[in-house]
PAGUDREN-267288 format. One record per residue (C-alpha): residue number from 1; x, y, z. Coordinates in Angstrom, 1 decimal, decimal comma. Layout:
// PAGUDREN-267288
k | u | v | w
NUM | X | Y | Z
...
//
This chain:
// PAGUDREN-267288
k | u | v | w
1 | 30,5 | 13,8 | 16,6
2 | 33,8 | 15,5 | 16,6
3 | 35,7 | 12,8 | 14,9
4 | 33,2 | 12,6 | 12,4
5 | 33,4 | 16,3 | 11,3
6 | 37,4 | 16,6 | 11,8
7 | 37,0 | 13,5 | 9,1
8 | 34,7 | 15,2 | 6,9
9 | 36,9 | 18,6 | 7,1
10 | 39,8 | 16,0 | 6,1
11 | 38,1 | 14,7 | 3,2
12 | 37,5 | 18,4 | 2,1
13 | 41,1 | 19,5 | 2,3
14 | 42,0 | 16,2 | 0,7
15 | 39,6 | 17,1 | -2,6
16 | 41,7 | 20,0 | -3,1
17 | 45,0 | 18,7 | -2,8
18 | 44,1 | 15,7 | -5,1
19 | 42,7 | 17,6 | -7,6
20 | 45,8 | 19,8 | -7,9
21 | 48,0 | 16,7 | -8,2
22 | 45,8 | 15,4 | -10,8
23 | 45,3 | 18,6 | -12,9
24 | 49,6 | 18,4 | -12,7
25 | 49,5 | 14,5 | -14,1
26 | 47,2 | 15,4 | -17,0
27 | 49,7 | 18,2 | -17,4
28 | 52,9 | 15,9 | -17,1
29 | 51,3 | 12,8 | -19,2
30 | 51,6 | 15,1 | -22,6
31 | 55,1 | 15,2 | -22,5
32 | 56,3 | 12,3 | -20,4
33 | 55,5 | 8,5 | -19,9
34 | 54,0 | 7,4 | -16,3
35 | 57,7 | 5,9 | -14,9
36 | 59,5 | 9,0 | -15,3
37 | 56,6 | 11,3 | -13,3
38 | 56,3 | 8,3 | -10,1
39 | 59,9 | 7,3 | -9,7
40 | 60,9 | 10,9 | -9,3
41 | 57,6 | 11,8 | -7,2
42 | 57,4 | 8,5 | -5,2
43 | 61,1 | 8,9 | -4,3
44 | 59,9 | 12,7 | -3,6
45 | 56,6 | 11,5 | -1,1
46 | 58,9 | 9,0 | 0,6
47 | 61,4 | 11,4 | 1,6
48 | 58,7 | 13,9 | 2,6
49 | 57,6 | 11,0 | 5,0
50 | 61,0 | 10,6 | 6,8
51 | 61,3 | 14,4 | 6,9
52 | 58,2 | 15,0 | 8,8
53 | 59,2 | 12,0 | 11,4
54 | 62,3 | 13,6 | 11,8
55 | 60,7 | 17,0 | 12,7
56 | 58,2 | 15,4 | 14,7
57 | 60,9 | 13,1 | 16,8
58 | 63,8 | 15,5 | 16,5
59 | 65,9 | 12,5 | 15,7
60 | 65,2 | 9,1 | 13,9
61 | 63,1 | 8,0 | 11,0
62 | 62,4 | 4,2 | 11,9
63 | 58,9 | 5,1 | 13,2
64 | 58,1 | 6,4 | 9,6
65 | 58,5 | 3,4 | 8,6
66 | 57,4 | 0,7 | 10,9
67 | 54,1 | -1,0 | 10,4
68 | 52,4 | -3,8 | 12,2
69 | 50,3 | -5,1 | 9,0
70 | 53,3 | -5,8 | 6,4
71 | 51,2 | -7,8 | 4,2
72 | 47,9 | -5,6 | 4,6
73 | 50,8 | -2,8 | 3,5
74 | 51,5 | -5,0 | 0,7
75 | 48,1 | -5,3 | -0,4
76 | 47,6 | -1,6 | -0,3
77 | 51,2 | -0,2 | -2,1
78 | 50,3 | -2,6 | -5,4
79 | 47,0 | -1,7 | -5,2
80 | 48,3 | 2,1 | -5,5
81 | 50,7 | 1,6 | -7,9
82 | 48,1 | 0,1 | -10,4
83 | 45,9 | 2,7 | -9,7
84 | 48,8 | 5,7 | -10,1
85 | 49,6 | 4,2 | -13,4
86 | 45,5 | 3,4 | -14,6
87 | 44,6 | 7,5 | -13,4
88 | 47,9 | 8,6 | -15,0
89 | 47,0 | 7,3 | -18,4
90 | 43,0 | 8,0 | -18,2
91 | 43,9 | 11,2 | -17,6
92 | 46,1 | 11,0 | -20,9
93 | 43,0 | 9,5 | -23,1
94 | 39,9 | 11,3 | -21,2
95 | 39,2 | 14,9 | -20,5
96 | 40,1 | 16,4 | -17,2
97 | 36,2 | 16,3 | -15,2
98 | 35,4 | 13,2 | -17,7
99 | 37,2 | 11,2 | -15,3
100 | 35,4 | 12,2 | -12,6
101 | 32,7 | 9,9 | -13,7
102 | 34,9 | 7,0 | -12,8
103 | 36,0 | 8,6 | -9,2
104 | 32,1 | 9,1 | -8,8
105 | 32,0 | 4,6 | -9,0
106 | 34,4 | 4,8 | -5,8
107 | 31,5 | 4,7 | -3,3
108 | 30,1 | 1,5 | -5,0
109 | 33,1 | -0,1 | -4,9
110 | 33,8 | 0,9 | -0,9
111 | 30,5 | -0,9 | -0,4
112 | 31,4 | -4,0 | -1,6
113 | 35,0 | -4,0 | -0,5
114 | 33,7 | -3,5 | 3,7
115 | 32,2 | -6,4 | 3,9
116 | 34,3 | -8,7 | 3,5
117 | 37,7 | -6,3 | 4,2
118 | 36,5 | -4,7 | 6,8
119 | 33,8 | -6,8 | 8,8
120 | 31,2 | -2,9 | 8,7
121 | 27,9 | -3,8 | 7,8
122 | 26,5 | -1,0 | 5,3
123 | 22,9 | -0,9 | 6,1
124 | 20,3 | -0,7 | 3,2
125 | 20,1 | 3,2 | 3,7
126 | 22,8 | 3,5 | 2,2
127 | 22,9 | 1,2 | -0,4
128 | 20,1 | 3,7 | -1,7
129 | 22,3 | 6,3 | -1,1
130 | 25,5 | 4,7 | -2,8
131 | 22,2 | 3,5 | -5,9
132 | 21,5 | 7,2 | -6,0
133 | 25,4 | 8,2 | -6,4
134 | 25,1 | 5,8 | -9,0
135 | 22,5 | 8,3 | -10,9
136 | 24,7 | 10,7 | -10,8
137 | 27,2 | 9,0 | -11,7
138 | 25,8 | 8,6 | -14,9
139 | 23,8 | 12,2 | -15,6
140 | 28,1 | 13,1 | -16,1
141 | 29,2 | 11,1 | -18,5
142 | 29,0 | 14,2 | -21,2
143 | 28,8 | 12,1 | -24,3
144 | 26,5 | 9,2 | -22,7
145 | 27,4 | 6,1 | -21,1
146 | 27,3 | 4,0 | -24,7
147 | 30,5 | 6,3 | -26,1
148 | 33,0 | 3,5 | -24,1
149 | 36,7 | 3,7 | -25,2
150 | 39,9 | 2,3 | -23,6
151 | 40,4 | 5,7 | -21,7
152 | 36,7 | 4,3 | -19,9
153 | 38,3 | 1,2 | -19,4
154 | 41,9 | 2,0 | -17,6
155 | 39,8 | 4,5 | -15,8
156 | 37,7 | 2,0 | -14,5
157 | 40,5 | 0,2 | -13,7
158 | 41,8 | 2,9 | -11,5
159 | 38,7 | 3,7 | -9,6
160 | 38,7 | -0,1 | -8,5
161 | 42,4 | -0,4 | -7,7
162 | 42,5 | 2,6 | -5,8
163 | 39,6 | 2,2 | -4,0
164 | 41,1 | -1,1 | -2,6
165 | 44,0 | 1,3 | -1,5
166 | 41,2 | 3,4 | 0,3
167 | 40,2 | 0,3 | 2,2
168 | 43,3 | -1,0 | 3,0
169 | 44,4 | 2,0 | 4,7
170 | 41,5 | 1,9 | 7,0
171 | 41,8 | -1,7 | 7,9
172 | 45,1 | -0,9 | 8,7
173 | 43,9 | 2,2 | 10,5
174 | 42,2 | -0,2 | 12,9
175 | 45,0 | -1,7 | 14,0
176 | 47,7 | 1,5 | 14,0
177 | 47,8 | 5,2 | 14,0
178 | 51,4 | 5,7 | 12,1
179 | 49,8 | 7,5 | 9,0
180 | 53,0 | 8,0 | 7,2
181 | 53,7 | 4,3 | 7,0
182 | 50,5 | 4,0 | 4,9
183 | 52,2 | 6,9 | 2,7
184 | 56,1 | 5,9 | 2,8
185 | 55,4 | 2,2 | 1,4
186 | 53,4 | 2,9 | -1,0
187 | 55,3 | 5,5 | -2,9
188 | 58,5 | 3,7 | -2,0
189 | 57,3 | 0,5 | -3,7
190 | 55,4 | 2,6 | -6,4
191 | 59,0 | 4,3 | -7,5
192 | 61,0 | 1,0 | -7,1
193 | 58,2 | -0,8 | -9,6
194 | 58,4 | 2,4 | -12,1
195 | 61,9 | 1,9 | -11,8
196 | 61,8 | -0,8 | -13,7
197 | 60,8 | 0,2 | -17,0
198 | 62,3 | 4,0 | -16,5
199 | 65,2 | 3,6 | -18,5
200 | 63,0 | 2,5 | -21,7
201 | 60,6 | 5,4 | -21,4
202 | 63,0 | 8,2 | -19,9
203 | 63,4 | 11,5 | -21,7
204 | 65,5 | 14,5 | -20,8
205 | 63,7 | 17,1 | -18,5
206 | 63,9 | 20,5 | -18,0
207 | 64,2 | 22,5 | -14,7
208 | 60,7 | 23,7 | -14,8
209 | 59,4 | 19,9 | -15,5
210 | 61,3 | 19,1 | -12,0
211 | 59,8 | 22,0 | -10,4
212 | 56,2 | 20,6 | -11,7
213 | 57,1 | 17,1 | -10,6
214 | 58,2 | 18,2 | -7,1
215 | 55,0 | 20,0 | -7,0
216 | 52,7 | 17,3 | -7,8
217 | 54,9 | 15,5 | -4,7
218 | 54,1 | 17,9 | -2,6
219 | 50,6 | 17,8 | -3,3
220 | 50,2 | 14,0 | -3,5
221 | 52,2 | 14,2 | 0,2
222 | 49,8 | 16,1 | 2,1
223 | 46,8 | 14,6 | 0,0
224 | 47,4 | 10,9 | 1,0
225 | 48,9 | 11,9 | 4,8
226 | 45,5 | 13,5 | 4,8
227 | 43,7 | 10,6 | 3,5
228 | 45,2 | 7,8 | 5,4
229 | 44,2 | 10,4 | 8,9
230 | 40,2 | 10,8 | 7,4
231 | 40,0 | 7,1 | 6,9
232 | 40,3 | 6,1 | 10,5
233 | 37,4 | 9,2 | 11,6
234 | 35,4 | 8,2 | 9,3
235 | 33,9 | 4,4 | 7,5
236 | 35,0 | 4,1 | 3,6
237 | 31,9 | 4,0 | 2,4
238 | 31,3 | 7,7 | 3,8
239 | 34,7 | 9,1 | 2,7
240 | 34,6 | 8,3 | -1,0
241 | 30,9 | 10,3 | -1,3
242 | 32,7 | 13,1 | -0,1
243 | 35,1 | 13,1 | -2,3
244 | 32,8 | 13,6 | -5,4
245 | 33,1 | 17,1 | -4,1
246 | 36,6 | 16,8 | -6,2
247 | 34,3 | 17,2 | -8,7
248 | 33,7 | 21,0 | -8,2
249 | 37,8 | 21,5 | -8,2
250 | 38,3 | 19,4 | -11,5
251 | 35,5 | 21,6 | -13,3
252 | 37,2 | 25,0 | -12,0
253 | 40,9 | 23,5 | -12,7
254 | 39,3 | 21,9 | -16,2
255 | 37,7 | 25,5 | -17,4
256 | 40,9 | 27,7 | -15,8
257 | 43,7 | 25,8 | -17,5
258 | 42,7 | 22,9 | -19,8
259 | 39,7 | 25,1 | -21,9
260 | 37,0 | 22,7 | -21,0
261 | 33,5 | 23,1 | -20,8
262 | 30,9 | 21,7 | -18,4
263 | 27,3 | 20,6 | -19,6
264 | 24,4 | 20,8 | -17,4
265 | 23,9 | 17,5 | -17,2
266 | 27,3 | 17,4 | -15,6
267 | 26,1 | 19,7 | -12,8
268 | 22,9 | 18,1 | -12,6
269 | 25,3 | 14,7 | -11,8
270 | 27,4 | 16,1 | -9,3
271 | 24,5 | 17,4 | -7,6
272 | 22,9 | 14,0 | -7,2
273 | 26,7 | 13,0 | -6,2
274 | 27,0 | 15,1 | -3,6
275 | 23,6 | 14,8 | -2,0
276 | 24,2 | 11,3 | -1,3
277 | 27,1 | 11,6 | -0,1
278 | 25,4 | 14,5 | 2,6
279 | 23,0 | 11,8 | 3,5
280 | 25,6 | 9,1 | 4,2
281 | 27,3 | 11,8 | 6,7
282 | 23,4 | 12,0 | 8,6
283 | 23,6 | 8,7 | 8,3
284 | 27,3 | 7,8 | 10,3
285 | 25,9 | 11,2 | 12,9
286 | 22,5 | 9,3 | 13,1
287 | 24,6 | 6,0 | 14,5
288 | 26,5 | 7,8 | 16,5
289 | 23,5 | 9,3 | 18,4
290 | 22,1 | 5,6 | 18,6
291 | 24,6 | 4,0 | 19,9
292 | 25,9 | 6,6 | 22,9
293 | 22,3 | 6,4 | 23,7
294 | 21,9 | 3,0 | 24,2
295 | 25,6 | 2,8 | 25,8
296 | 24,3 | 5,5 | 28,5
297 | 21,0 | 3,4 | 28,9
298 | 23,2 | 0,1 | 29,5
299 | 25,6 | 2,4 | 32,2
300 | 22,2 | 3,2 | 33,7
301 | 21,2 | -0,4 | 34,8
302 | 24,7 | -1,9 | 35,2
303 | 24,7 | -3,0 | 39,0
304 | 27,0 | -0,8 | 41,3
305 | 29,8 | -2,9 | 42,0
306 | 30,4 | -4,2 | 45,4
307 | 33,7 | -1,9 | 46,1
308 | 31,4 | 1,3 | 45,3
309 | 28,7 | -0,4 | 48,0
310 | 31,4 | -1,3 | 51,0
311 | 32,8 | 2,1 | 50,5
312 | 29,0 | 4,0 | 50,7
313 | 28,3 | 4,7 | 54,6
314 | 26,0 | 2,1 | 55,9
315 | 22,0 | 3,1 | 57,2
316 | 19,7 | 2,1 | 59,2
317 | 17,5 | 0,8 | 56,8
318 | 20,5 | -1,3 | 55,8
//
């Protein structure tokens, strides 16, 4: 029961975080092309990384590094770098909570990456749950799901490529607790792959563009540290839900600084959103419950062992 609400408090603080990062991409994209923003903030996130090992240790950085699941790593820094580059550029073509509608798809996808990533059965309760995200989904598409344009497609892209991410880290999470690995080789592989193509894209920057850039690092830092932490309390399929609730930051952050406007159908949308993402919490507290109970009834009738007997005074009766 604890774990499962430190999670869900996790996925809350990661909502905001996110959402500030990506209000500061939609900001950056205008002006700059997607290598120039991820080699300076991957380079940025990875050194956060070994700076928080070293104030945790006191001295040494190897353990911010070191990973037991190099090619589940692998698996999970492309799949982030696609995604960084899809969301960078959707958030170029679409409007700020528009691409929420795509972020909203991410619970569908978890259910049909844990099967067959992560061995968890998703039971059919919540396959109603995830078909009534779905709904929602839809009600906030603000000009109807029939306007599709290629800002709808690289989105879509995005939410499927960085879902994978999602699920990657959590399969790792099964098998180790270093968190900042599963944030170090990412961005480290995201900056060396923007690297690449940097020099054809680069444009001179001024000192307040850095000081946005570094922000957006510092966001996307503690936002993914968070993340990778939420996705071993919690199953993926529960953890994207919950972060629809980014929906309520991108309409504030959309209204505040980009001039956008919300329709009702939008708020009718996330509402639907976020109710089935409530319900898929019940649901993980509700298996829980079952499955301490029938562990306490199975201690009940194990046999006591014969130590515990030989050590019990004997009795008459004996």
């Amino acid at each position: 029961m604890k774990a499962t609400l430190a999670g869900v408090v996790l996925v809350l603080l990661y909502t905001a975080l996110i959402s500030s990062a990506d209000a500061i991409t939609k900001f950056v994209s205008g002006n700059f092309a997607a290598p120039q923003l991820y080699v300076l903030s991957g380079t940025l996130v990875a050194s956060f990384c070994l700076g928080a090992e070293w104030l945790k240790n006191g001295s040494g950085v190897m353990d911010a590094v070191r990973t037991t699941r190099p090619w589940d790593m692998a698996v999970r820094a492309m799949a982030t770098v696609v995604a960084s580059v899809c969301y960078f550029y959707a958030f170029k073509l679409l409007e700020f909570a528009e691409v929420f509608v795509f972020i909203g798809l991410m619970p569908i996808f978890a259910g049909l990456m844990t099967g067959p990533i992560l061995r968890e059965k998703v039971s059919l309760a919540v396959w109603f749950a995830l078909g009534a995200g779905f709904v929602g989904v839809v009600c906030l598409f603000p000009d109807g799901v029939h306007a599709i344009s290629l800002g709808h497609l690289i989105a879509f892209g995005a939410t499927a490529s960085g879902t994978l991410s999602m699920v990657m880290a959590r399969r790792i999470g099964q098998f180790e607790s270093n968190a900042l690995a599963q944030v170090f080789w990412p961005n480290v592989v995201l900056a060396a792959v923007m690297a690449v193509a940097l020099p054809f894209v680069y444009r001179p920057m001024a000192l307040h563009d850095l000081a946005w850039i570094a922000a957006y690092a510092a966001f996307l830092f503690f936002a993914r540290w968070v993340l990778v932490i939420a996705l071993r309390l919690l199953a993926a399929y529960v953890v994207t839900p919950l972060m629809n609730l980014q929906f309520v930051w991108m309409v504030i952050i959309g209204a505040l600084i980009f001039g956008e406007t919300t329709s009702a159908n939008v708020f009718l949308g996330s509402a639907i959103v976020i109710g089935s993402g409530l319900y898929l919490i019940y649901d993980q507290l509700a298996l829980g419950g079952v499955v301490r109970s029938r562990a306490a009834r199975s201690r009940a009738f194990e046999p006591v062992p014969a130590m515990a007997r030989a050590d019990k005074p004997a009795t008459p009766a004996e």
